[in-house]
N, C-alpha and C positions, 0 to 999 in steps of 0.2 A: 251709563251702565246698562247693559242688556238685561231684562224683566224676565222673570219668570213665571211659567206658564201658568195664567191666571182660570178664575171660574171659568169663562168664557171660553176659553183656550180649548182646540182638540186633546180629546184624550188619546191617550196611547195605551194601545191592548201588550199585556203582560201574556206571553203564553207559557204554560209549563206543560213539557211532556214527558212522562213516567214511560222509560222504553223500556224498562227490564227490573224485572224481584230476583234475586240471587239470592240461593242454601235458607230456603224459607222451608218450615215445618209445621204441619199442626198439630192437634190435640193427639190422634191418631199418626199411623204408624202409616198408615197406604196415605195416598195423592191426595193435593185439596183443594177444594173450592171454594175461591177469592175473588178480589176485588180490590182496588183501590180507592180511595176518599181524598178528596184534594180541600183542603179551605185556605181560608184567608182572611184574616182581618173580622174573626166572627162569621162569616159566612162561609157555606160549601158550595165550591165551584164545581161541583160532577161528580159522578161516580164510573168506576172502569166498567167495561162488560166483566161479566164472571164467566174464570179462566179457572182448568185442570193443570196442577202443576204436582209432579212429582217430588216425592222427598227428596229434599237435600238438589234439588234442578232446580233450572232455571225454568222463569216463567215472563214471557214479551209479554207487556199489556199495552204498550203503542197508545198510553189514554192521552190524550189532551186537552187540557182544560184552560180559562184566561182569565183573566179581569181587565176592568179599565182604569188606568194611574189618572186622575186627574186632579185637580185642588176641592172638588165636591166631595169625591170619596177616595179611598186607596190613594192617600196621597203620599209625597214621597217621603213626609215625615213615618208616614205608616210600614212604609217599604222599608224604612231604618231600622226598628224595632222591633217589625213583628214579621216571624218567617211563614213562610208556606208547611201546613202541617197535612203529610200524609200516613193514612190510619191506613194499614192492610188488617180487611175482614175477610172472616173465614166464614162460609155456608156450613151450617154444620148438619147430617145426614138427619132426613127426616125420620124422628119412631113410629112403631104404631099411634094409631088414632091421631096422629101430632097435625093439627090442621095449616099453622103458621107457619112460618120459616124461624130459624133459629140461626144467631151468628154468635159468632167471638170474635176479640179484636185480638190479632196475633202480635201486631206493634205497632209504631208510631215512628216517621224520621221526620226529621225539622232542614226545610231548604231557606239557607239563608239569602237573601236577595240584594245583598251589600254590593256584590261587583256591580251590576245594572246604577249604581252610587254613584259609580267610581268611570265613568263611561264606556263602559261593556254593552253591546247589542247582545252578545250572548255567551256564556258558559254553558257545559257537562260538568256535572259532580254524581259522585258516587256518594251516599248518604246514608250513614247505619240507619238501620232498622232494631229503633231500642225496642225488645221485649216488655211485653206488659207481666204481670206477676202471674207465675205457674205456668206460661206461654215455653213451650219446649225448645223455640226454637234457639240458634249456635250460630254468631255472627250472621244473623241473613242483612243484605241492602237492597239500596235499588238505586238503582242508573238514570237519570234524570237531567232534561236540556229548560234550560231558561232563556228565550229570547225577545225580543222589541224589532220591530220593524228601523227603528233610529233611536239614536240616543235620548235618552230623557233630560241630559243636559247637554248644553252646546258646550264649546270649548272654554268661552267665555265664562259661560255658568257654572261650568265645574270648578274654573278657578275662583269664581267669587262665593262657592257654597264652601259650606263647610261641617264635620258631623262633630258632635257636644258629645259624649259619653260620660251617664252619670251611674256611679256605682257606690249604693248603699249596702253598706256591710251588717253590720253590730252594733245596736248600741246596748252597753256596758255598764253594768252596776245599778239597772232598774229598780222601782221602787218595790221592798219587799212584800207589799200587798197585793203584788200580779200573781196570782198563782195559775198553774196549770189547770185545763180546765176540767170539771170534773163531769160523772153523764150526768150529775142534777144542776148541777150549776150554771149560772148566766154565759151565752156565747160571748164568747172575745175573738179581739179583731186588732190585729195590732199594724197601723198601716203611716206608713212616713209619706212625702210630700216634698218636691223643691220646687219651690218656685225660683223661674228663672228669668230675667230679662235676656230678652234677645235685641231690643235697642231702647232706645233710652223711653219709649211710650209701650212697649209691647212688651209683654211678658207671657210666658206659658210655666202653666202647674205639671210635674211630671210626680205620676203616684207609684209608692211604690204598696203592694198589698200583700196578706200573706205572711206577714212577719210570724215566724216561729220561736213560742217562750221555751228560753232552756233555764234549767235551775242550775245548771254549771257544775262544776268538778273538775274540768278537762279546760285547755286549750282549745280553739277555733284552730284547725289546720293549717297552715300556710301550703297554698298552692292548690286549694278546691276550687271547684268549678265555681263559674259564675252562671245564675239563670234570665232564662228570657222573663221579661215583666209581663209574664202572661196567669193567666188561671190553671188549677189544678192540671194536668195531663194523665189521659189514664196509664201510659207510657213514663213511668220516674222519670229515667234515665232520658227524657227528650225534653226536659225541662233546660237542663245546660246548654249553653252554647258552646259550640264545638272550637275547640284550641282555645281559649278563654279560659282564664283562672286569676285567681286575687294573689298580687304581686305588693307582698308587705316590704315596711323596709325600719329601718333602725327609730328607735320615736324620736330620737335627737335632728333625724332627717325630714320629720313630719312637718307639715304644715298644721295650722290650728291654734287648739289650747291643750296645755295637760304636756308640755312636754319639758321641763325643766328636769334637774337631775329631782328635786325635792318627790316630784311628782310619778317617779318611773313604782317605787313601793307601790304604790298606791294603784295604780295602771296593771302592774302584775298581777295583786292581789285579784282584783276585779276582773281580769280576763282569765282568769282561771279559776277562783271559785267561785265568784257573784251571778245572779241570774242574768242574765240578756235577750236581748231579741233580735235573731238575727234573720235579715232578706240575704243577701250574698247576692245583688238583683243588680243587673246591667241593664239602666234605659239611654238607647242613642236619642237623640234629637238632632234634624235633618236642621241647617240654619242656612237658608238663603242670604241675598242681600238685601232683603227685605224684614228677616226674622218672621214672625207667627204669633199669633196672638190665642191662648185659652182661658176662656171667663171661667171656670170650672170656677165656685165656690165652696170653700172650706171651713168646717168646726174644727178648732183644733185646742190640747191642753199645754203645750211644749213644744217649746222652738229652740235653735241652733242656728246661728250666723255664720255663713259661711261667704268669708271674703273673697271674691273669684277675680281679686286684681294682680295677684300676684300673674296671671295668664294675660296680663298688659306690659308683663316683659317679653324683649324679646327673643324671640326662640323658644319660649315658655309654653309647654303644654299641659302641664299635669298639677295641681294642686289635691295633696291627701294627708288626711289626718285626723283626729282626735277633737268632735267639737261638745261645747258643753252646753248641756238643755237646760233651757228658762223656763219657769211660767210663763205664758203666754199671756200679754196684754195686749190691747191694741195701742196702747199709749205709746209703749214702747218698741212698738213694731214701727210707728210714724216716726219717730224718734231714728231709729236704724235707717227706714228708707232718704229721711231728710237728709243726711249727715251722708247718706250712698250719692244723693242726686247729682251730683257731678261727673260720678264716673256710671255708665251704662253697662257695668258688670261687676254687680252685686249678689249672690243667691244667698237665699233665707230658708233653711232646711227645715221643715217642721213637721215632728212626730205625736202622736198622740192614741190613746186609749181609747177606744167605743164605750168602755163605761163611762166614761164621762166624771172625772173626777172633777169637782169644784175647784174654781181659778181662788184661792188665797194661800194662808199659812201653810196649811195642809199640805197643797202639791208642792209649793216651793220647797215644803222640808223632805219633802218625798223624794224629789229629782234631785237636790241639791247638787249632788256629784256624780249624776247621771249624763252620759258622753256618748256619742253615738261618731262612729270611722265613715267616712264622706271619701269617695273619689270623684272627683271631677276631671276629664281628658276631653282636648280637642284633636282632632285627625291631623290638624295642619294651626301652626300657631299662629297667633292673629298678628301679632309684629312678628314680621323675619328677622332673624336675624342672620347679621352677615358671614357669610360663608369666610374659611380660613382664609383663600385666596382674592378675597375683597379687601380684606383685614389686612394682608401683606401691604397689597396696593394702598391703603389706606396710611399705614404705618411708613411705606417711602417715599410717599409726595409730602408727609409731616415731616420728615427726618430732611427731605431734600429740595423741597420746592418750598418757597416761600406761600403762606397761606391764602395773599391777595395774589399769586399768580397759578394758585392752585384751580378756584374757580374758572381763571381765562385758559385752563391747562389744553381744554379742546381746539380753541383756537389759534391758538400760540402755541401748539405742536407743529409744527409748519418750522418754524424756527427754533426750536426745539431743536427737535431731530435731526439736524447735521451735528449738533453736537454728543448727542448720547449714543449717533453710530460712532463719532470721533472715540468716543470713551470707550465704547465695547472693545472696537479697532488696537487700540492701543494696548488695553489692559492682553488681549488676543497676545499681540507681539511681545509686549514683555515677557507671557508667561512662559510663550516659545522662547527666547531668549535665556530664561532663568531654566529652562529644560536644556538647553544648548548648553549651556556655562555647564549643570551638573557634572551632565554626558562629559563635556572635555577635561571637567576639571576628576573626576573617576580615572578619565585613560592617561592623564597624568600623575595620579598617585600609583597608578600598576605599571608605571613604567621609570618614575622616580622615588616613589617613596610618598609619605604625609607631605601636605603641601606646608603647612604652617605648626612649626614644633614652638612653644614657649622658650626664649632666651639661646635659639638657635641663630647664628649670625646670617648678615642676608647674603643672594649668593653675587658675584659678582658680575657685572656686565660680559665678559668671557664666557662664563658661565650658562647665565641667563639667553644667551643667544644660542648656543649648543643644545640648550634643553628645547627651544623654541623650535629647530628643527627640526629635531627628531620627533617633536610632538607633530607635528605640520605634516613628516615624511609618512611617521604611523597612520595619522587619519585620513591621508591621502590613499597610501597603502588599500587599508583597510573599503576604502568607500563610504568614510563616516563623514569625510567634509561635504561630499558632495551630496549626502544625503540631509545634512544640517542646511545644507543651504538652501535645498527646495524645501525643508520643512521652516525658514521664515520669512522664504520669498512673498508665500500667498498672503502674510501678517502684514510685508512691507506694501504689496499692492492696493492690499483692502484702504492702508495708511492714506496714500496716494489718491486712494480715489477718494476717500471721506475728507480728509484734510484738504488737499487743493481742488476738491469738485473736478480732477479732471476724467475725461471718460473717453478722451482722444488725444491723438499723438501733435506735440508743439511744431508749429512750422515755424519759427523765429528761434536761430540757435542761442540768441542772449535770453530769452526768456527762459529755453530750458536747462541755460547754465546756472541764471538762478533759482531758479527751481530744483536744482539737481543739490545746489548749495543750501537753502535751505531745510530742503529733505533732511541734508547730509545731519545735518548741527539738530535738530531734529530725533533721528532715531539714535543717535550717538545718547544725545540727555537721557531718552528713554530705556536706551540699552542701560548706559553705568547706574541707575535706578535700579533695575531688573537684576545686572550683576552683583549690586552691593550687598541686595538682598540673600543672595546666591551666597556669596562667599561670606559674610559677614554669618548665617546660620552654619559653616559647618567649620568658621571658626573660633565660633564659639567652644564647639566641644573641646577646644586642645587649649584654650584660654584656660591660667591661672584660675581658682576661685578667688572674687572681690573677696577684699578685707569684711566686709559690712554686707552678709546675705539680701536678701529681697524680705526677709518675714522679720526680721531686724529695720531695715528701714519705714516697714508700715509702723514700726510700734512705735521707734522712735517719732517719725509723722504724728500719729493719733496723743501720742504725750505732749508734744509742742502744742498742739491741737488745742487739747484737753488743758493744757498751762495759759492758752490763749497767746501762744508766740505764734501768730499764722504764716509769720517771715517763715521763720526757721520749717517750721511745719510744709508752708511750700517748696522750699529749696530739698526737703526728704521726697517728698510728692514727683518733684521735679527729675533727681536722680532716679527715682522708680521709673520713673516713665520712658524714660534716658533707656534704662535698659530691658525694658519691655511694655510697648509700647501693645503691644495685642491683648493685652488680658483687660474686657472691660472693667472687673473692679474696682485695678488703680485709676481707670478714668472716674471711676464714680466716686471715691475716693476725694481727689482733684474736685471733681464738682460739689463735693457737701463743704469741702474748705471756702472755694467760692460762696457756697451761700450763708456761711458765716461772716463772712465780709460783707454780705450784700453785693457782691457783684454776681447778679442773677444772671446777666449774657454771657458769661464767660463758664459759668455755673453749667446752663445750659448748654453751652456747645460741649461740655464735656460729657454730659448724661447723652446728648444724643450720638456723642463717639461713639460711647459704651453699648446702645442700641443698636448701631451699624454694624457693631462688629459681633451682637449678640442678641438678639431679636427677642430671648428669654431672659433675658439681661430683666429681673424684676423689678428692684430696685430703683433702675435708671428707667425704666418703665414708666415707675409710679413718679417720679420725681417731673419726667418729660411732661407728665399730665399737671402734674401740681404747676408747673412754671408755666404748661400754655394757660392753664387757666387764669395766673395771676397777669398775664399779656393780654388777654381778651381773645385768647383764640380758642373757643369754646368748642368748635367740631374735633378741633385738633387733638383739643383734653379730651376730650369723648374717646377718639381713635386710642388713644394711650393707653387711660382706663379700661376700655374695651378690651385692649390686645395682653394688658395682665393679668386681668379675669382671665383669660385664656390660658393664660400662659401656667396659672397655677388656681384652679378655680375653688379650689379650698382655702385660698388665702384670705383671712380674716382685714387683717389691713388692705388689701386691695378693693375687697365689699363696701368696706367704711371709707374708702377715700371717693369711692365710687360713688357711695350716697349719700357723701359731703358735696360735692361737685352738684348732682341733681340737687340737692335741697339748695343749693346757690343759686339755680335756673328754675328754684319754683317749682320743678317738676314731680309732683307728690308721686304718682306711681311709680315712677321711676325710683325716686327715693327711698319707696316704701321695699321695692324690691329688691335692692341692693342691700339695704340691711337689714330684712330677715335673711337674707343670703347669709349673710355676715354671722350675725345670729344663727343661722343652722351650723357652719362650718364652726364656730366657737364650742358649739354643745357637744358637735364630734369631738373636736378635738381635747373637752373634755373629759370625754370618756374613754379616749384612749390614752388621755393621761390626765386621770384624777387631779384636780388642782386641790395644792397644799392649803391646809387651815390652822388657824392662828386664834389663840384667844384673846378676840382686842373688840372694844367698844366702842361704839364710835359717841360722840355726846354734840347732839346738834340741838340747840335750845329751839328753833322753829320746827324740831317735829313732837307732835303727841304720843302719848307712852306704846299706842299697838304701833306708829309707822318709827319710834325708836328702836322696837323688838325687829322688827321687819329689817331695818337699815344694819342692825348685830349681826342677825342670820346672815344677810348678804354679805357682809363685814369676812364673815368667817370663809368664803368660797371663792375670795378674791385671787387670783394669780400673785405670785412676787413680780412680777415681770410689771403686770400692773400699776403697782408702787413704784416701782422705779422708776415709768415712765412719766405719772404725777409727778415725781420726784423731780425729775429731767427739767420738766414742762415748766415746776417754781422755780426752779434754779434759773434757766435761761429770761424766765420774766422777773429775776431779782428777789423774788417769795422764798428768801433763805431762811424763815421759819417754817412754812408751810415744806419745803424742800427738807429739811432736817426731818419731821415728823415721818413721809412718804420715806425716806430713806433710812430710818429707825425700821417701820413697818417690816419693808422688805427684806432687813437683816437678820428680822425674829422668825422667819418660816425656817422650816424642818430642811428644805428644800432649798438650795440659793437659785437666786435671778441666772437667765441667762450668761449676761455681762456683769459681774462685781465689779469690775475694776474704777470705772469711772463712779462708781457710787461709792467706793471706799475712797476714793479722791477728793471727793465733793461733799464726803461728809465730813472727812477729816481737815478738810480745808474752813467750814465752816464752823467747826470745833476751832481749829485754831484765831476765828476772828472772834468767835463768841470767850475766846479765852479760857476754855476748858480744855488745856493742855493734856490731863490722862484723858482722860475721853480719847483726846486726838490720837495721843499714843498711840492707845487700845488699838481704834481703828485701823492706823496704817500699820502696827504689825500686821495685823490679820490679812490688808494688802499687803505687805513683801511676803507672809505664806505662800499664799494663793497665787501672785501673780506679779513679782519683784519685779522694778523697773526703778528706772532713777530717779522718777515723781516721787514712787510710794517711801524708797529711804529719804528723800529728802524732805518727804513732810514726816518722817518719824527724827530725821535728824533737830529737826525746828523745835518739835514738841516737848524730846529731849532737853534741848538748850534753853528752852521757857522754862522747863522743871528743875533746870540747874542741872542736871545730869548731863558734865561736858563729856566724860569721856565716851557714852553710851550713843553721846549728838554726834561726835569724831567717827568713829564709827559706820554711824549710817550715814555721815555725808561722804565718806572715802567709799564707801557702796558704792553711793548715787554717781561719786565720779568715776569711778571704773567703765559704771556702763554708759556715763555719758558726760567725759570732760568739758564738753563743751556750755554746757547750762550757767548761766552767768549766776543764779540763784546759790547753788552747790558753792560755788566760790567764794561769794558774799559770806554765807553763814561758816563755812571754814577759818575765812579773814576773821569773823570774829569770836570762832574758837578758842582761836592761835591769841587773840588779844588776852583773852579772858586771863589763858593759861601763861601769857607771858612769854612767849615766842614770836621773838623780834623776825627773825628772817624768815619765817613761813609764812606770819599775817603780812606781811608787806608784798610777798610775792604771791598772794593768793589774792590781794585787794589789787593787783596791779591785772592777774588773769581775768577779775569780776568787772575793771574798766574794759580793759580790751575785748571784752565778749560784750560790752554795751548793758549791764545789768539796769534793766528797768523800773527794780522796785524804790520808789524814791524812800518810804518808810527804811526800805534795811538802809542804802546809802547812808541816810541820816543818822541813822543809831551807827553804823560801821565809822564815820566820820566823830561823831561824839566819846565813843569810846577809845578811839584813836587820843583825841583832843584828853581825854582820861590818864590814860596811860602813857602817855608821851610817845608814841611808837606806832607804827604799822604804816604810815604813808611817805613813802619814797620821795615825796616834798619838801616832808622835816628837814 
């Protein structure tokens, strides 16, 4: 790594030249006599000659003044921070007996010195000239060059430096004993402090001073200037830095403490009536690759922790928010640092009072709920992150290359590469090909009619050959064959040359007859591909509609699903797919059936269809991550995760799968970042839709009576969605007590869960093992309201028939079979309907459908068989 320029090091002279004051004014009404003032950094570098300049004219003062940048003094942490301040003074006309000279300062403009940062030899800016108070003058500036002989960084250096921008705002709901100060009363000094590390042994204190006490009534404005961290100016209005202002944002987006909904009251109250102390103060810090080191020593009464890991994600630059101030120990300051020492970016924000209030009960009770707004921003983020089109690339060597030939991908492109021209080649000519068929198959419907009518007879051989050339003579006519044919000549060449590598003409006639033959067999396959595709989408449009829609077959799917027939359930899956094979969905669909099965491979190539054919495909996304991770291909789950963050960066579940995945690799920052991600996007989306409350208790005998009160509150702000997925979660691990409770819960909000359905299935199925028949009722009416399927009649048929109630169980099971005769269940409990009631030839042809559909449940067999043996009837045996 290239060093940068040390004590030792030549300096580099800064020059600044002041060429021109513009629409300057004085006190007086005629011309005046000025000057200009250059400093920097505490010192004044020069003063101009004194120039006559007319009102409301221009006045060249051509002054030039420098300094020297080096790591002694002006250095280029300094050059960050602190701009060039020039004062224009007025000579003001001497009176009688007046022996001295006399001036005023007409204003003050601040040149900021950032580009010369940024690798600039030199900028021109034009820089207002802020007015000092009762100063007459109406927008005057001046015209002003900044140059260096060379860069202050090299290429290198630029790219391994970087600027820190810390911006102390407000802090909020001070203790009521600060008052403003009075002309007898003690001076006060209200002044904050961050300490920073810049590597894991250096650290620098950056002050902030100046703090202004307000007793409040109003808001802080959003979108005030922010000031340079300098001393008073006799010029106000040069204290801000120019385009710079405080960029609030919603508290649920903050970083920090203090931001839950409980705490937003409270947050209000405080930022508009309570005292505060506000800087509104921007300090840069210049960070080499080396960082900086400042011993500055500090008294202080009040401290705020500020975690600056979140800026160890990556792409990450901005950490802001709401922190809350402690008494100040040192105990616990070692404590803080011990617990940081592993990660080398930690800041520890600490404000405090020149009165000097005593470290115990007192200030503790004083600050208690005292919070001070912290920005911290870097220029350039310390992990890049990967640009969109890294993230593609990334996403189709996972989707298409094997992971162990992903690493050798540079090497083994060589071989490679005739194949992926072969595939562009081809995919080329088919699509000419499916553009050909269109075109022909248009100028045969405007010259016969629709090509494919429903239940139209076909035409006959006679026929078909008549039609064939007029169509032949038209696009001959016209110029349309010969234009078709150079448009898939260049497709068939490209073929030709990627497929047989040839690049010259054959001298051996047998070789290029097989060659000519192979070609032939060749683009034919690829053609009727290309064609099927062609003709099969436009005739679909004059196709019958199926018996059985496409939203009808998911549901049927998801009920087999949800019944655990995964047979059944694939063969709906299957016909889905049958007839639309492009919508990722039904592939993802396909792959959760897979991983109900545990067949993860098959699971998986279906989620990565779904991403091939839809790259925001989120779901299959998240899934492609979850299964590389369970394979051991860790980069690969990263690339997943990664590209669904992306893809929907408010998604709650992608955060948390995201900083499941890190906290698996040990990786704390990472983890930690992912799910306050998570966390912020949850609190949005709480607020833009308040979550439903319940009054329910929760009773955990291992907590004490304040974290029982605590665990109720929480209790009450729970999502339904939440419960149900607990709910999900005991069910699938057999916890059908724990699973009944969570699905109770979620029934009692004001609000229903997303999905009901499977929760009314799953409750009332468990009602009916636990043998609470109305119960079960209950429930699966509420499923046939809500969302009738042949599950839900058929578990209200059961419940019925448990309660004796046949005719109400008839019923709902002739429901269940309308919409889905084929359910070998529906037929069982009808067979023993029909027994109960005494009807000889229904239960025997209903127990004869419940064989022939394969009915699984050995419990109903058994009872259907006993009841038989009962009544002497229903089995076609007898």
């Amino acid at each position: 790594m290239e060093q940068f320029r040390g004590v030792g090091d030549k300096a580099t002279l800064v020059k600044i030249t002041v060429l021109r004051g513009n629409n300057l004014r004085g006190n007086k009404a005629e011309s005046i006599l000025n000057y200009v003032r250059a400093e920097f950094n505490g010192i004044v570098l020069g003063d101009s000659q004194k120039l006559d300049a007319a009102v409301d004219q221009g006045v060249d003062y051509n002054f030039t003044c420098s300094f020297e940048c080096s790591d002694a003094a002006h250095t280029l942490d300094d050059m960050a921070h602190k701009p060039v301040i020039l004062t224009v003074i007025e000579v003001l006309p001497k009176e009688k007996k007046q022996k001295e000279e006399k001036t005023a300062v007409i204003g003050q403009a601040i040149v900021d010195l950032l580009p010369l940062l940024h690798g600039q030899v030199s900028f021109l800016s034009t820089v207002l000239l802020h007015p000092t108070p009762g100063s007459p003058a109406e927008a005057p500036s001046l015209d002003v060059t900044v140059c260096v002989p060379e860069p202050l960084l090299s290429g290198v250096q630029l790219s391994d430096s970087n600027l820190l921008k810390v911006t102390v705002e407000t802090a909020y709901s001070v203790p009521e004993v600060w008052n403003p100060v009075s002309g007898s009363g003690p001076l006060s000094s209200y002044v904050a402090a961050l300490q920073v590390p810049l590597t894991a042994e250096k650290e620098q204190v950056l002050m902030f001073s100046n703090g202004l006490l307000k007793v409040g009534g109003e808001s802080e404005p959003m979108g005030r200037p922010r000031k340079w961290p300098l001393g008073p100016l006799l010029a106000p209005g040069a204290q801000f830095i120019p385009g710079v202002s405080m960029e609030g944002e919603p508290i649920e987006m903050e970083d920090g403490d203090l931001t839950s909904i409980e705490d937003r009251d409270f947050r209000k109250e405080a930022e508009t009536n309570k005292k505060r102390v506000s800087w509104d103060t921007e300090r840069r810090c210049f960070l080499d690759a080396e960082g900086g080191e400042d011993e500055t020593q500090l008294s202080f009464h009040g401290v705020a922790y500020v975690d600056m890991a979140p800026l160890l994600y990556p792409g990450a630059r901005r950490v802001r928010g709401a922190y809350r101030l402690y008494p100040f120990y040192d105990s616990d300051l070692l404590v803080k640092v011990k617990g940081a020492s592993t990660t080398a970016i930690q800041g520890f924000c600490r404000i405090w009072c020149c009165w000097g209030f005593p470290c115990g009960s007192g200030l503790r009770h004083c600050i208690s709920v005292t919070y001070i707004i912290i920005e911290i921003a870097l220029e350039k983020s310390l992990v890049p992150k990967r640009s969109p089109e890294e993230l593609a690339k990334s996403l189709f060597l996972a989707l298409h290359i094997p992971s162990f030939l992903a690493a050798l991908l540079p090497s083994l492109l060589p071989y490679f590469l005739p194949s992926i021209l072969l595939y562009q080649a081809v995919q080329e000519y088919q699509a000419q090909i499916a553009s050909v068929a269109g075109q022909v198959l248009e100028q045969y419907q405007q010259l016969f009619g629709p090509a494919f009518l429903p239940g139209e007879k076909p035409l006959d051989p006679t026929s078909q050959e008549q039609r064939k050339t007029k169509l032949l003579g038209e696009l001959n006519y016209s110029g349309k064959y010969f234009a078709f044919k150079e448009q898939i000549k260049y497709s068939v060449v490209r073929i030709v040359r990627e497929k047989m590598l040839r690049t010259e003409a054959f001298s051996d006639p047998e070789q290029l007859q097989a060659f000519l033959s192979q070609l032939y067999v060749f683009l034919v396959d690829e053609m009727h591909v290309a064609l099927n595709k062609t003709l099969s989408v436009d005739a679909q449009e004059t196709q019958p509609r199926p018996l059985v829609d496409c939203a009808q077959l998911i549901h049927f799917a998801k009920e087999a699903q949800l019944n655990g027939d995964y047979q059944l359930a694939a063969q709906y899956y299957q016909e889905q797919l049958t007839r639309d094979r492009s919508d990722p969905a039904h592939w993802f669909d396909y792959g959760v059936l897979y991983m109900l099965t545990a067949d993860y491979q098959k699971a998986e190539e279906c989620f990565h269809y779904a991403v091939s054919m839809e790259r925001t495909h989120l779901p299959s996304l998240l899934m492609c991550g979850i299964l590389a991770e369970m394979g051991g291909r860790l980069e690969e789950a990263e690339t997943f995760f990664e590209g669904a963050t992306c893809v929907d960066p408010a998604n709650v579940v992608a955060w948390t799968l995201f900083g499941l995945f890190y906290e698996g690799q040990e990786n704390s920052i990472q983890t930690e970042m992912a799910f306050l991600e998570a966390t912020k996007q949850q609190r949005a989306a709480l607020v833009v839709t308040p979550p439903c409350r319940v009054e329910t208790r929760v009773e955990s005998p291992g907590l004490g009576e304040e974290e029982q009160e605590v665990a109720n509150c929480e209790s009450f702000t729970i999502e339904p969605d939440v419960w149900a997925l607990f709910g999900h979660i005991h069910h699938l691990t057999g916890e059908f007590g724990k699973a009944q409770e969570c699905y109770e819960r979620t029934l009692d909000f004001v609000t229903d869960a997303t999905d009901t359905h499977p929760i009314y299935l799953r409750l009332g199925s468990i009602y009916l093992q636990e043998g609470e028949f109305q119960r079960a009722k209950t429930t699966y009416l509420r499923a046939c309201k809500s969302s009738p399927s042949c599950l839900t009649w058929l578990g209200l048929g059961i419940a019925c028939y448990r309660l004796g109630e046949l005719t109400e169980a008839e019923d709902a099971l002739t429901e269940a079979n309308i919409l889905n005769n084929g359910n070998a269940e529906v037929w069982g409990y009808l067979s023993l309907v029909c027994l109960q009631t005494g009807r000889r030839l229904e239960a025997e042809q209903s127990y004869k459908y419940a064989l022939q559909l394969n009915l699984q449940k050995e419990a109903v067999l058994h009872e259907i068989k006993a009841l038989q043996d009962h009544v002497g009837f229903g089995n076609p045996c007898f």
